[in-house]
C-alpha positions in Angstrom: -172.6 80.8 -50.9 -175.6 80.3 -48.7 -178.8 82.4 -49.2 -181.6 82.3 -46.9 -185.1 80.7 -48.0 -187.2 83.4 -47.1 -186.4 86.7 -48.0 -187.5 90.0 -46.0 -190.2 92.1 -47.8 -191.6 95.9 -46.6 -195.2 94.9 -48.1 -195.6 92.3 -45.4 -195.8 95.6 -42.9 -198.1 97.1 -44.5 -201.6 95.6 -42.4 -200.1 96.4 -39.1 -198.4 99.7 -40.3 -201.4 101.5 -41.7 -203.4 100.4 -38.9 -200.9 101.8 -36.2 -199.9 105.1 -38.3 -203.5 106.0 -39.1 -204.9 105.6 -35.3 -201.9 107.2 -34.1 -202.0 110.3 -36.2 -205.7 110.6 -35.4 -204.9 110.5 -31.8 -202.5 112.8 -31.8 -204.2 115.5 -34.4 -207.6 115.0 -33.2 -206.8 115.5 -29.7 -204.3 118.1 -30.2 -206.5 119.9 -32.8 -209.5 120.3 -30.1 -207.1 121.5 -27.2 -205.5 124.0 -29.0 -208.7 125.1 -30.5 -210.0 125.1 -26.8 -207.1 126.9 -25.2 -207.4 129.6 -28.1 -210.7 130.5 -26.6 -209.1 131.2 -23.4 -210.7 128.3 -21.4 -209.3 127.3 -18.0 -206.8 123.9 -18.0 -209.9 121.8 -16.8 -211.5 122.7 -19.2 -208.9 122.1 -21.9 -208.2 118.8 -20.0 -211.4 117.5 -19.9 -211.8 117.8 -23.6 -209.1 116.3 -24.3 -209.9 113.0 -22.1 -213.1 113.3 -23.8 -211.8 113.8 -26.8 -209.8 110.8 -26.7 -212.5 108.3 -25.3 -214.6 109.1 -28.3 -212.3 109.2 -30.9 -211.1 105.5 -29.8 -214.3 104.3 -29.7 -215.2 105.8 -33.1 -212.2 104.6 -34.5 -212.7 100.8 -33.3 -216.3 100.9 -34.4 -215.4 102.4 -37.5 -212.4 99.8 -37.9 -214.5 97.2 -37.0 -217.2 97.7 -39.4 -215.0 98.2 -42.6 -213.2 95.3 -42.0 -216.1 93.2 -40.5 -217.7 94.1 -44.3 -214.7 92.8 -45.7 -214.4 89.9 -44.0 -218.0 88.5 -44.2 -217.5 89.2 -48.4 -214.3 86.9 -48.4 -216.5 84.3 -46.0 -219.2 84.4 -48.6 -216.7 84.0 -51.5 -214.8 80.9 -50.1 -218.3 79.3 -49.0 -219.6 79.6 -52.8 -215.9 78.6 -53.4 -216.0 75.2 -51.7 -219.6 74.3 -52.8 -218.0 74.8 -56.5 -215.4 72.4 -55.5 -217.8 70.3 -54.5 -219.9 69.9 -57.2 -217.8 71.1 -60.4 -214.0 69.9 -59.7 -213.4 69.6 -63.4 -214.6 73.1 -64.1 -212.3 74.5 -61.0 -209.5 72.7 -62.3 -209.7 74.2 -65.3 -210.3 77.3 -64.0 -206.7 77.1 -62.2 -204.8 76.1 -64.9 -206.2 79.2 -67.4 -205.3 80.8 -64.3 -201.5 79.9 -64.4 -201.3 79.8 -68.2 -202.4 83.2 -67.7 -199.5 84.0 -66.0 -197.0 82.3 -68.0 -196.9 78.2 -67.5 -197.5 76.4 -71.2 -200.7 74.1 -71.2 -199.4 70.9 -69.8 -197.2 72.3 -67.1 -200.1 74.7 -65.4 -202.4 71.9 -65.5 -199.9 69.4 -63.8 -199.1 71.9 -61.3 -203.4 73.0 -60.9 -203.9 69.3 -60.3 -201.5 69.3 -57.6 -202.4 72.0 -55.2 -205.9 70.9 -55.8 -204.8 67.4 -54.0 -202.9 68.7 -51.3 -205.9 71.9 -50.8 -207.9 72.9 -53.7 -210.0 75.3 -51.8 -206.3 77.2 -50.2 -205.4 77.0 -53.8 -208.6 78.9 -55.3 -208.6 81.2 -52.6 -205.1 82.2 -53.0 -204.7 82.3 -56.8 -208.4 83.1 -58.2 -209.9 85.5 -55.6 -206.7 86.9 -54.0 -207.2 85.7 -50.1 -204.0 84.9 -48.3 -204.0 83.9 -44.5 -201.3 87.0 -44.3 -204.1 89.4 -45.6 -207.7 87.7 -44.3 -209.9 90.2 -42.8 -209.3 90.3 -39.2 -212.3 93.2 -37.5 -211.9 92.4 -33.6 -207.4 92.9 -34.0 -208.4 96.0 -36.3 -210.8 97.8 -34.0 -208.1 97.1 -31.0 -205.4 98.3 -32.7 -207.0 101.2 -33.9 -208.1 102.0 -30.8 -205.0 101.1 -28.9 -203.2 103.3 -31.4 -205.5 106.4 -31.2 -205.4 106.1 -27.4 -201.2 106.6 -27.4 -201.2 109.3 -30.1 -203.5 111.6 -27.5 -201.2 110.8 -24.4 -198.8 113.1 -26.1 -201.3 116.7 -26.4 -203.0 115.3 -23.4 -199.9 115.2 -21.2 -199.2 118.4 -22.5 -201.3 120.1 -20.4 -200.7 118.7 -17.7 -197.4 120.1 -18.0 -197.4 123.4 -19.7 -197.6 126.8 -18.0 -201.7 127.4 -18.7 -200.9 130.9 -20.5 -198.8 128.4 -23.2 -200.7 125.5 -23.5 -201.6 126.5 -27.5 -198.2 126.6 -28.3 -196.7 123.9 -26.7 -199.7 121.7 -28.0 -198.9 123.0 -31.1 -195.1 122.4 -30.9 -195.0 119.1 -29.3 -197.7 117.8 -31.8 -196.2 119.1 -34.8 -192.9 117.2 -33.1 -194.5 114.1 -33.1 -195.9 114.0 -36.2 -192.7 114.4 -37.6 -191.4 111.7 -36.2 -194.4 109.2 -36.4 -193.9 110.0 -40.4 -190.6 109.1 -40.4 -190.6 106.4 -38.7 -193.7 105.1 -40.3 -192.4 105.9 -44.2 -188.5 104.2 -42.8 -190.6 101.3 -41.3 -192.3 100.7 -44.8 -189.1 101.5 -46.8 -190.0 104.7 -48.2 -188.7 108.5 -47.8 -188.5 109.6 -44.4 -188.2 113.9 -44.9 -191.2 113.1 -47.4 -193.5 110.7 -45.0 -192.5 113.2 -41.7 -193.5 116.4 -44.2 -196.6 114.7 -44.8 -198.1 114.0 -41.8 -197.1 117.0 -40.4 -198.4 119.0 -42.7 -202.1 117.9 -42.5 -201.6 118.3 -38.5 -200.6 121.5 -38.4 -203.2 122.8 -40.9 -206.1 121.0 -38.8 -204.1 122.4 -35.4 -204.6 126.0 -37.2 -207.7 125.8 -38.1 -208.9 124.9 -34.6 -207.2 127.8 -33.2 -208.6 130.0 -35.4 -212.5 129.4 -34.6 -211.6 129.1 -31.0 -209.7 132.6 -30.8 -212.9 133.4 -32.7 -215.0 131.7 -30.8 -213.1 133.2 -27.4 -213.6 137.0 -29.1 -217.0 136.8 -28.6 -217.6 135.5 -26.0 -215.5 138.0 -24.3 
């Protein structure tokens, strides 16, 4: 029986899927939150339009500057970590080697077996080697800002094109509603596809995220009715 060399895991998703979930569900509550708040006050669709274009402009900048920061922070600590990292290597091999191997015999190899196998992914790349096994950075995982910010922004950007097209398309005296609706649609199905995508409970992810919209999409449309009350 064959078996292939590489097996399929759900934790290799998780960079790309919390990145694209996150700015998606933004987009689409932010966005939706504001024009149903605005359309509760009884403001024309221009009006209602134009705050959600603007809406969405901001929010995808503040997410990619907010993206880019974080993980900017994060990667400038793992740059700093593998430069002290190399300089050790440089000047103390002995003491990294043995560093390693308590490593390894830490997680289960006998003395002479973690050492034979520390002093052999020190000679094909010590520094991969102490990056990977004593301060936890993997190629898979380095700290990426300028993809982040884009993807964050790319992904808040498509989550408002739903609220925004709706209204362009809804009847003006419904645009609360079906912002509401088609949002609280979407949700659903971003959570569900997000928690099948990552291997976990789809009725449970879909519940989730649509909860938090709807209760952010209701609160908006509260102050704006109030709001709209009076002003009237």
């Amino acid at each position: 029986m064959k078996h292939s060399a590489l097996e399929s895991h759900k934790s290799g998703r998780i960079g790309w899927l919390r990145a694209a979930v996150l700015g998606a569900n933004d987009g689409i509550i932010s966005v939706a939150s504001l024009v149903v708040g605005v359309a509760a006050s009884g403001a024309p669709r221009s009006s209602i339009l134009l705050t959600g274009v603007a809406g969405t402009v901001a929010g995808a900048i503040s997410m990619a500057a907010g993206e880019y920061v974080s993980v900017r922070s994060q990667a400038d600590t793992e740059e700093a970590d593998l430069s002290r990292e190399r300089g050790e290597l440089a000047t103390q091999p002995e003491r990294e080697l043995e560093e390693l191997t308590a490593i390894y015999v830490g997680r289960g190899l006998d003395q002479e077996l973690a050492l034979r196998v520390a002093q052999q992914l020190m000679a094909h790349d010590a520094l991969s080697a102490h990056a990977r096994d004593e301060l936890g950075i993997t190629d898979m995982a380095r700290a990426r800002p300028i993809q982040a910010a884009l993807a964050s922004a790319a992904a808040f950007a498509a989550g408002s094109i739903v609220p925004i097209a709706t209204i362009v398309l809804s009847p003006v005296a419904w645009v609360t509603e079906w912002s509401s609706a088609t949002a609280i649609v979407t949700l659903l199905v971003l959570g569900a596809t997000a928690a099948w995508a990552g291997g976990a409970s789809m009725v449970q992810g879909a519940i989730r995220v649509a909860f938090w919209g709807a209760l952010a999409m209701g609160l908006t449309a509260f102050v704006g009715s109030l709001f709209g009350a009076n002003v009237s």
